[in-house]
C-alpha positions as CSV (number, residue, x, y, z in Angstrom):
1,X,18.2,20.1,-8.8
2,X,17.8,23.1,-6.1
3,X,16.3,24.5,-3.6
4,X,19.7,23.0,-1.1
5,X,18.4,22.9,2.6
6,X,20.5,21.6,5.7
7,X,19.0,19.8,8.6
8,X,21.4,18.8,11.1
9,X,24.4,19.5,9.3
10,X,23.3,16.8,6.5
11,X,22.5,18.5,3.0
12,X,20.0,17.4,0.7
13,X,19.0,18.3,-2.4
14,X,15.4,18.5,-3.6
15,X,14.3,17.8,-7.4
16,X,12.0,20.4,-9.5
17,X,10.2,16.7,-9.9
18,X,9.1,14.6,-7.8
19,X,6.5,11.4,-6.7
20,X,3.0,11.8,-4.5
21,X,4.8,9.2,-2.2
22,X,7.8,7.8,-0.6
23,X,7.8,5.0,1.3
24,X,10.5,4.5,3.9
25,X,10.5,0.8,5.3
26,X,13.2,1.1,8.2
27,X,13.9,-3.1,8.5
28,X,15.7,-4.1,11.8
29,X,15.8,-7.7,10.9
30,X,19.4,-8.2,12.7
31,X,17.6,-10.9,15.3
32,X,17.7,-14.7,15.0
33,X,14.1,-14.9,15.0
34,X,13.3,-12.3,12.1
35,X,16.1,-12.7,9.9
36,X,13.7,-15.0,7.8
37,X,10.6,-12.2,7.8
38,X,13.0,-9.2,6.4
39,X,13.4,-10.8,2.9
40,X,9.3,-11.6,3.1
41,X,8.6,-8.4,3.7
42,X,10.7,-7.0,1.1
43,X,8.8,-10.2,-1.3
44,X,5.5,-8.2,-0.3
45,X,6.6,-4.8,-0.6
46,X,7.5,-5.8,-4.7
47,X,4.0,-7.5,-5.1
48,X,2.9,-3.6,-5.2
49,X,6.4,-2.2,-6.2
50,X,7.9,1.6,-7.5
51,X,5.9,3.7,-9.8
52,X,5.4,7.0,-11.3
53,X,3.5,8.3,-8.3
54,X,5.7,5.9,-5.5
55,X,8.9,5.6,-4.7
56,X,9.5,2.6,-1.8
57,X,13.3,2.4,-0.7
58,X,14.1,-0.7,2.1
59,X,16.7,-0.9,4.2
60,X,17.4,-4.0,5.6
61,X,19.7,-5.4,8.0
62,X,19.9,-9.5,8.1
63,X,21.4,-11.5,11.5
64,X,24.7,-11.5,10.4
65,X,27.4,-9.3,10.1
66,X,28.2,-7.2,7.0
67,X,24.7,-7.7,6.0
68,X,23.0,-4.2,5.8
69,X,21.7,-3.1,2.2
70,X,19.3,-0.7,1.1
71,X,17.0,-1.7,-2.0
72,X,15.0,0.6,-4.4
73,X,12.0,-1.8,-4.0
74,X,10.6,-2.5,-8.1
75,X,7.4,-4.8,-9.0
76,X,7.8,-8.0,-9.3
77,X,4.5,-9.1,-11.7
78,X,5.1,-13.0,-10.4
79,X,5.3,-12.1,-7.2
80,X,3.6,-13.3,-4.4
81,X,1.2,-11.2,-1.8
82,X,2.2,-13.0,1.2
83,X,6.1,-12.7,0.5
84,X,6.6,-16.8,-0.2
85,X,8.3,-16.8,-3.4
86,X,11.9,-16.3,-1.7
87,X,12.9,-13.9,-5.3
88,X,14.2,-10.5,-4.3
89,X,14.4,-8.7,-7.9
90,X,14.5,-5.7,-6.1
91,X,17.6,-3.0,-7.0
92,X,20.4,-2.9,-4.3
93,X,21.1,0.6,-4.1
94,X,23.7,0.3,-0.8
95,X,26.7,1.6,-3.4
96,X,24.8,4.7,-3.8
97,X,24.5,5.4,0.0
98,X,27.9,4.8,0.9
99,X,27.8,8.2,2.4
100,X,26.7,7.4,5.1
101,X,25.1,3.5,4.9
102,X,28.0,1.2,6.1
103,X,28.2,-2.7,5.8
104,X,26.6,-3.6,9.2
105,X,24.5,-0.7,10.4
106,X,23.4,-0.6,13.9
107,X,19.7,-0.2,13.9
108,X,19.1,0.6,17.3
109,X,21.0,4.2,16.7
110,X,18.4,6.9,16.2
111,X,21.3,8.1,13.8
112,X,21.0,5.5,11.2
113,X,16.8,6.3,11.1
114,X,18.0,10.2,10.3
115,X,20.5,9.2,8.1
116,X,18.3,7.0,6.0
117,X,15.5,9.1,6.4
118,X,17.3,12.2,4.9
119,X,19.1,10.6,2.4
120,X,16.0,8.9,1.2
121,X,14.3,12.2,1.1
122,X,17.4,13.7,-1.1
123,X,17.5,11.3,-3.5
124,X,13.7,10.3,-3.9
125,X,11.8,13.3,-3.5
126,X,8.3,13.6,-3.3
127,X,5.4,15.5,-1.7
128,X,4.4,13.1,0.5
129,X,6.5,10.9,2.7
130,X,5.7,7.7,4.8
131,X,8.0,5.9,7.5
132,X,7.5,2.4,8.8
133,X,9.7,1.2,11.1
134,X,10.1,-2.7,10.8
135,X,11.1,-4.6,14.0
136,X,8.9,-6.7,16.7
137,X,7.8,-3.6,17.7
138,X,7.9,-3.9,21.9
139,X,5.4,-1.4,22.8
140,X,5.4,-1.1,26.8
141,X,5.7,-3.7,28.9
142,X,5.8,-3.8,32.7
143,X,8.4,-5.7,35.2
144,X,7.0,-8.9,35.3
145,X,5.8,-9.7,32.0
146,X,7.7,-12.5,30.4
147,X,8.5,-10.1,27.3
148,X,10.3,-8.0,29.5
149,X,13.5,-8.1,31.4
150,X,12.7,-6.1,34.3
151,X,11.7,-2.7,34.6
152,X,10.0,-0.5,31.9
153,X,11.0,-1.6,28.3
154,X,9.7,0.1,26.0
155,X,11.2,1.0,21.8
156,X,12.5,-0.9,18.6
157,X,15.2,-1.3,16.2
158,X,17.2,-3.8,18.5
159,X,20.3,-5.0,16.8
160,X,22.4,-8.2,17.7
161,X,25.1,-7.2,15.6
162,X,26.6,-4.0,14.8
163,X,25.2,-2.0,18.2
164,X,25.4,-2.3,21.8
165,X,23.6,-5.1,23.1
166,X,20.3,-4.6,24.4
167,X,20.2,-0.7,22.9
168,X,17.2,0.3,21.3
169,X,15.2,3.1,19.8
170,X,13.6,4.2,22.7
171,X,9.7,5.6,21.7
């Protein structure tokens, strides 16, 4: 390893080696409606899985509390495309992250992006790297639309447990 670089008083290392890609999935699941679709996701992401030339790292945080792990995403040759066959064979990787990654992260702290993003980028180096952050995804609504509470609304990453209620990533 060399070439050590800080960014925001975080250090990361960056290896003589490294993939074309790295795929971030950010996964703020922590919602009683998509707790179900975070483990689906994570079933499709392993239809395609790691290789030589990608790296995909998930991190995932379920409804629930003390539910937060992150998952060095690996093929799964039975898998299914859609995400049905309910058989994570992925590698839980949360030990290893510890650092920073606790139990119950709160999703809706721009923090916890930079944190995972960073240590992602330390650990799995590459010359390309891709972020997709994993929510409903709001987009901009206007008072008086039913998806919105009044006012503008607009961000992701809203977390149930773990944060402050109604905080979010704002875009």
């Amino acid at each position: 390893w060399n070439d050590y670089r800080g960014i925001n008083d975080i250090y990361y290392k960056r290896g003589t080696q490294s993939a074309k890609w790295t795929v971030m999935v950010y996964g703020a699941a922590d919602d009683p409606i998509l707790y179900l679709n975070g483990p689906e996701d994570l079933n499709e992401l392993e239809y395609a899985g790691s290789g030589n030339d990608v790296n995909m790292v998930y991190l995932l945080d379920r409804y629930g509390v003390n539910d937060t792990n992150l998952y060095y995403v690996q093929n799964d040759p039975n898998g299914d495309p859609n995400g049905l066959d309910n058989n994570i064979i992925s590698q839980d990787i949360s030990e290893s992250a510890r650092s920073w990654l606790m139990q119950e992260e709160d999703m809706a702290n721009p923090q916890t992006l930079e944190d995972f993003a960073l240590w992602t980028m330390a650990n799995y180096p590459a010359d390309n790297y891709l972020v997709s952050i994993w929510d409903h995804g709001n987009g901009i609504f206007l008072e008086g639309d039913d998806r919105c509470s009044g006012g503008l609304s607009e961000g992701m990453g809203w977390d149930a447990n773990g944060g402050v209620p109604g905080e979010y990533i704002d875009l």
